[in-house]
Backbone bond lengths (Angstrom), bond angles and torsions (degrees), N, CA, C in turn:
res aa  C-N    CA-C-N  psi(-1)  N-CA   C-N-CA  omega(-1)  CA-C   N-CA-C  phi
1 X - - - 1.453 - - 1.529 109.89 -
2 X 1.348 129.26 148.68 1.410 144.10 -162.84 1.719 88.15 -108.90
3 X 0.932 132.63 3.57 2.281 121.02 -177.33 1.411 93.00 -34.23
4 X 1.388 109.67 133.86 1.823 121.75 162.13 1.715 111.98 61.03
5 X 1.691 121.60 -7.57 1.627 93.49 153.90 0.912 142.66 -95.82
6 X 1.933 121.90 123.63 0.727 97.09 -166.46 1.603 141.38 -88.78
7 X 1.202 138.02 -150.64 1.982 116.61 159.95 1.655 95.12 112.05
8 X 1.221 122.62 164.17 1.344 129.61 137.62 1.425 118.12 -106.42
9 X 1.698 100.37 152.52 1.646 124.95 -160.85 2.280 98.47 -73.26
10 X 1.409 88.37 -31.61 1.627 93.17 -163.21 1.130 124.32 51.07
11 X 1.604 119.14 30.31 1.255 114.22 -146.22 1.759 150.62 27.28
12 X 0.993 106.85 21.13 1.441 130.01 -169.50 1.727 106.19 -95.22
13 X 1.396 104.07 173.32 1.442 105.78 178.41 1.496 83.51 -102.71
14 X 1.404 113.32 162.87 1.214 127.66 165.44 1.318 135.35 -59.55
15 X 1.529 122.32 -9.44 1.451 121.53 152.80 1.794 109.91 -77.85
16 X 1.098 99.09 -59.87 1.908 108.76 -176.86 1.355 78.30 -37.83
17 X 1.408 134.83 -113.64 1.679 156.74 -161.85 1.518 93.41 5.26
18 X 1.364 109.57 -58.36 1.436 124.74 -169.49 1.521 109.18 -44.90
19 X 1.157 88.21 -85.77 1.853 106.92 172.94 1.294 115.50 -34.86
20 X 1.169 126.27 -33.31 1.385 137.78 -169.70 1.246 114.96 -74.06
21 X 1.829 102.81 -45.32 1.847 125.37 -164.98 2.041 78.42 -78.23
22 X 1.209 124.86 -48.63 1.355 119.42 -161.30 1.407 118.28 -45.66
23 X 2.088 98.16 -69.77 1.039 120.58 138.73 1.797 123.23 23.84
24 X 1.756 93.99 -103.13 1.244 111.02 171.81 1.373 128.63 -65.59
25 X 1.155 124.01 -7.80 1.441 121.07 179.98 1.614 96.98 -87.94
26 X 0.905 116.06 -54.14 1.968 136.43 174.44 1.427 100.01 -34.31
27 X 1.627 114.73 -48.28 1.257 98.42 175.32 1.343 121.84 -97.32
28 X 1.209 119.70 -4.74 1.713 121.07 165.66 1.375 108.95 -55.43
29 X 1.385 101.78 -63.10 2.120 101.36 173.49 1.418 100.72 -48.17
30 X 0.627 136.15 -69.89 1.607 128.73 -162.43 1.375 129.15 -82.34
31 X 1.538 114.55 7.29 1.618 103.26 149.83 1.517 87.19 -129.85
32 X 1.309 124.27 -1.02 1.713 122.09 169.54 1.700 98.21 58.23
33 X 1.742 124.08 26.23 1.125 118.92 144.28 1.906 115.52 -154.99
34 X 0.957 124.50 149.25 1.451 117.40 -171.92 1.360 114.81 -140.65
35 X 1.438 136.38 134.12 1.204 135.86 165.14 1.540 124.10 -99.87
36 X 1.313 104.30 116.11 1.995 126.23 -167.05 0.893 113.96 -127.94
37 X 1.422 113.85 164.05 1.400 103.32 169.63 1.603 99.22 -94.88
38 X 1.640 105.40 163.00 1.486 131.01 -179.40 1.862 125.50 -6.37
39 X 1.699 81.35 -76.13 1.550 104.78 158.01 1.752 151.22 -43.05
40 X 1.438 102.37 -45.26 1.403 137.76 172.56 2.008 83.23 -69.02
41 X 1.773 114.40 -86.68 1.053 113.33 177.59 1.621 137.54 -12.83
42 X 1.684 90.20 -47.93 2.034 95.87 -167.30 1.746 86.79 -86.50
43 X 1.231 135.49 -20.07 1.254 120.93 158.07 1.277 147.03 -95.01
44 X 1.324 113.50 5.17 2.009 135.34 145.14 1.620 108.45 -49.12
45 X 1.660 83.78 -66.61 1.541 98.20 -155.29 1.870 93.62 -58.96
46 X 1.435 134.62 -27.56 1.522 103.01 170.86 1.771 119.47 -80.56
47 X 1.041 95.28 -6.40 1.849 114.70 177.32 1.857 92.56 -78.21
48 X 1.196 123.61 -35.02 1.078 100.31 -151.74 2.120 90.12 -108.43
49 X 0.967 111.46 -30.26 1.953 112.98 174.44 1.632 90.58 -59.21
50 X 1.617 133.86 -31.95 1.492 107.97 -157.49 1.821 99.12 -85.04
51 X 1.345 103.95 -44.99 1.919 103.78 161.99 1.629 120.70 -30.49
52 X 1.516 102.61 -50.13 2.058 104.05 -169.28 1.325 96.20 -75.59
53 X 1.249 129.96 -22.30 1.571 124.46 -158.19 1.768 82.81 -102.65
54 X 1.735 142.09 -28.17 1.476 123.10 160.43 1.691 102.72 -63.99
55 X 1.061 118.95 -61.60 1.215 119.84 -165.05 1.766 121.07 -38.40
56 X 1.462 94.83 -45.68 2.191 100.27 177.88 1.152 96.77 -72.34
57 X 1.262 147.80 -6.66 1.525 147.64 172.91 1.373 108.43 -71.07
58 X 1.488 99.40 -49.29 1.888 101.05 171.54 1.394 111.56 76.55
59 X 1.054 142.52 -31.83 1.353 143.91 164.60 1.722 131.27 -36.63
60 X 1.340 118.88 136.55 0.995 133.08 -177.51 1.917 103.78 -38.74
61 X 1.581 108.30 -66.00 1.760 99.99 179.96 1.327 88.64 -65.40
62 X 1.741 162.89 -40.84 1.273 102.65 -154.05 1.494 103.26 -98.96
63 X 1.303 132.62 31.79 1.397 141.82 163.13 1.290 82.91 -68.54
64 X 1.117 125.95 -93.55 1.961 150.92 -161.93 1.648 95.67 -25.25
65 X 1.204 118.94 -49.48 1.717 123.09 -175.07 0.847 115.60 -85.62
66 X 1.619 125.08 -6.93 1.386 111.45 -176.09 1.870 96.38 -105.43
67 X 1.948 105.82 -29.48 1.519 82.99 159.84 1.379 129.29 -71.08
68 X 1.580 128.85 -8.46 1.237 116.80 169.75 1.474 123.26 -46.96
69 X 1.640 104.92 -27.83 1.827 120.54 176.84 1.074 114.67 -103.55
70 X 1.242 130.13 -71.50 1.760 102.87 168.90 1.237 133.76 -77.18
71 X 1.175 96.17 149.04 1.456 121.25 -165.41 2.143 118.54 -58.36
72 X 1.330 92.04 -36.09 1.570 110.89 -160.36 1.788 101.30 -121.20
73 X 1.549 98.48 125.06 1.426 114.58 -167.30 1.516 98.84 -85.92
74 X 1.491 116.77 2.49 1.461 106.16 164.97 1.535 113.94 -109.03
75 X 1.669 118.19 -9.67 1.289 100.85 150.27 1.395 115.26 -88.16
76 X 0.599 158.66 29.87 2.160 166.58 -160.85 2.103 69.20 -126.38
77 X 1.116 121.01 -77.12 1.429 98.74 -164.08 1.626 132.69 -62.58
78 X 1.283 95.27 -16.53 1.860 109.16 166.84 1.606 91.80 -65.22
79 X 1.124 123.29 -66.11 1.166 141.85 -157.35 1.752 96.96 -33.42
80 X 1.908 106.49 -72.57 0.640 83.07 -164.33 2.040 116.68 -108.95
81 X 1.288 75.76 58.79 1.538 85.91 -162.61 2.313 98.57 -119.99
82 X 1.030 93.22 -87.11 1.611 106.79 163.31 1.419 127.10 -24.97
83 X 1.780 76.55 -95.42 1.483 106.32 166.60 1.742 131.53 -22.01
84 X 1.496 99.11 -64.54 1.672 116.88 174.25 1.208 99.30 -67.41
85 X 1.421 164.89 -23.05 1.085 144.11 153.33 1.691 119.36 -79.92
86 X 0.902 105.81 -35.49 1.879 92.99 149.84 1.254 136.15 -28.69
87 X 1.455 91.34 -66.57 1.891 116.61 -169.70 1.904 97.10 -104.85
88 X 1.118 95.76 29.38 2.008 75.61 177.82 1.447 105.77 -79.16
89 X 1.456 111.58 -53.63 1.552 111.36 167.57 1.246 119.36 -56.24
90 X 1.375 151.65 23.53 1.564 118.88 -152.66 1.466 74.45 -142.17
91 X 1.042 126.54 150.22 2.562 135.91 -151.79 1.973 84.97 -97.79
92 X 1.612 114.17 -41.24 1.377 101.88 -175.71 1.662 100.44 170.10
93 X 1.210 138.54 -158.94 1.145 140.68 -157.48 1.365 115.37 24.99
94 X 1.547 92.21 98.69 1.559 110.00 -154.71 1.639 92.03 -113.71
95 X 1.192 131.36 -30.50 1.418 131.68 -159.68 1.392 94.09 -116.42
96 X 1.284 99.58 173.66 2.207 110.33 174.74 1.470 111.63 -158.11
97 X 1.246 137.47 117.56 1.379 148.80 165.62 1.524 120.50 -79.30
98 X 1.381 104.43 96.89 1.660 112.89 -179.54 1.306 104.27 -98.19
99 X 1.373 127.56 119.32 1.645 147.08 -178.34 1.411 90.95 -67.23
100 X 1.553 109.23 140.83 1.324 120.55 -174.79 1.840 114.44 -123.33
101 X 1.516 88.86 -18.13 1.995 95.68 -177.24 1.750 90.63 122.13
102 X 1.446 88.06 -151.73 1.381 112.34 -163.35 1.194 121.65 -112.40
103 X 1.464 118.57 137.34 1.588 116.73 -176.38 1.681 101.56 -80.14
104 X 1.501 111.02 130.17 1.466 123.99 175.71 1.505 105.96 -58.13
105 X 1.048 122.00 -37.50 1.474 112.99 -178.52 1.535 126.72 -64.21
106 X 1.197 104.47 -39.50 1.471 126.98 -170.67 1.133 130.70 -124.85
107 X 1.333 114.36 -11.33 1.924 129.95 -172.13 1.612 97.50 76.36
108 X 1.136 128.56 -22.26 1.810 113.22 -179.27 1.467 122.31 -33.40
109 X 1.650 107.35 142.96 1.581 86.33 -168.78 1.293 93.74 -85.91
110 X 1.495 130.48 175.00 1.233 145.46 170.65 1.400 134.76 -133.20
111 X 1.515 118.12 122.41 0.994 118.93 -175.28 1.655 141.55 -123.23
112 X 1.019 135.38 159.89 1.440 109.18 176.73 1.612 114.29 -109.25
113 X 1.549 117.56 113.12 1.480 103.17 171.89 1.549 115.06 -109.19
114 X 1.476 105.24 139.02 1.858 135.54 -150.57 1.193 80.95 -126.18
115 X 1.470 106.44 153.68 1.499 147.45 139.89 1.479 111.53 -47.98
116 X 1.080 140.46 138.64 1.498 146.97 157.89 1.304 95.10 -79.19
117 X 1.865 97.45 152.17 1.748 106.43 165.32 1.746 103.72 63.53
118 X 1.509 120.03 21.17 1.413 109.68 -171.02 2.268 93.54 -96.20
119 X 1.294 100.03 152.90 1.416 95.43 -171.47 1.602 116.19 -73.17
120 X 0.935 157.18 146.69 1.720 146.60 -136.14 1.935 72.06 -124.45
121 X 1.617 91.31 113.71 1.866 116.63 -177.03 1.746 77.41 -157.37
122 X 0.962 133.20 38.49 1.548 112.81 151.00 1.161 120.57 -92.33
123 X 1.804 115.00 152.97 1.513 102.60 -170.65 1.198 113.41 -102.08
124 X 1.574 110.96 147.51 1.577 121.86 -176.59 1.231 113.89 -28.42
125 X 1.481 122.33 149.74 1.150 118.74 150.39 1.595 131.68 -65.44
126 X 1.300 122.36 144.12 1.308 134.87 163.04 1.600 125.71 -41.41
127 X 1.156 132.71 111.76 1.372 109.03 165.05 1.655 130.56 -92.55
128 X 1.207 106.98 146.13 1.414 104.20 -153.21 2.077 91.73 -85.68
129 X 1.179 96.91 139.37 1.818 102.78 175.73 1.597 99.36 -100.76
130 X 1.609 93.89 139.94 1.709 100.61 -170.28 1.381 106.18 -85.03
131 X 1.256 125.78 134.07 1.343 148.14 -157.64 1.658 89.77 -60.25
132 X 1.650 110.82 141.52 2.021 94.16 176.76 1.912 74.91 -146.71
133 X 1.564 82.22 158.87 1.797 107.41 -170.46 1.187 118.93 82.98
């Protein structure tokens, strides 16, 4: 029985899971948007609120703890460079999970989790040209 742990398993062993949760948080800071499925998502986004809440601290240990999680010493400097002046005012709910549907392959649901307050620099969509002949 699992009573009182908390986390999801993701089915993974606990190093993979790891790497994975790292992984994805590493790349949330650094395109400050990501597409996951549901699950993976509702467990970034607490990997990734406990980083913004080291990061407005600014301090030497929570530099050290926040590289224990990300991966890239140039997001650790967005982090605590950008970022912390973004979110210095804002108490917490720093990230947001918008449900996207279903992965065709598998039925997984899918989602995208973003940064709040991030500046709208995404690039246009493509238009698709209708196949002729």
């Amino acid at each position: 029985m699992r009573h009182l742990k908390a986390g999801r398993r993701l089915s993974r062993t606990t190093e993979h899971r790891l790497a994975m949760l790292r992984n994805l948080v590493t790349a949330l800071f650094e395109h400050e948007r990501v597409e996951t499925t549901r699950a993976k998502a509702k467990e970034a986004r607490q990997w990734a609120e406990q980083v913004i809440t080291l990061a407005k601290r600014g301090d030497l240990h929570a530099r050290r703890l926040t590289l224990a999680v990300v991966r890239s010493k140039k997001v650790v400097a967005k982090l605590f460079g950008e970022l912390r002046e973004r979110y210095q005012d804002r108490p917490g709910g720093y990230t947001r999970i918008i449900p996207l549907g279903v992965r065709v392959g598998d039925g997984a649901p899918l989602s995208i989790l973003e940064l709040v307050d991030r500046p709208e620099k995404l690039p246009k969509a493509k238009k698709k040209k209708a196949a002729t002949g």
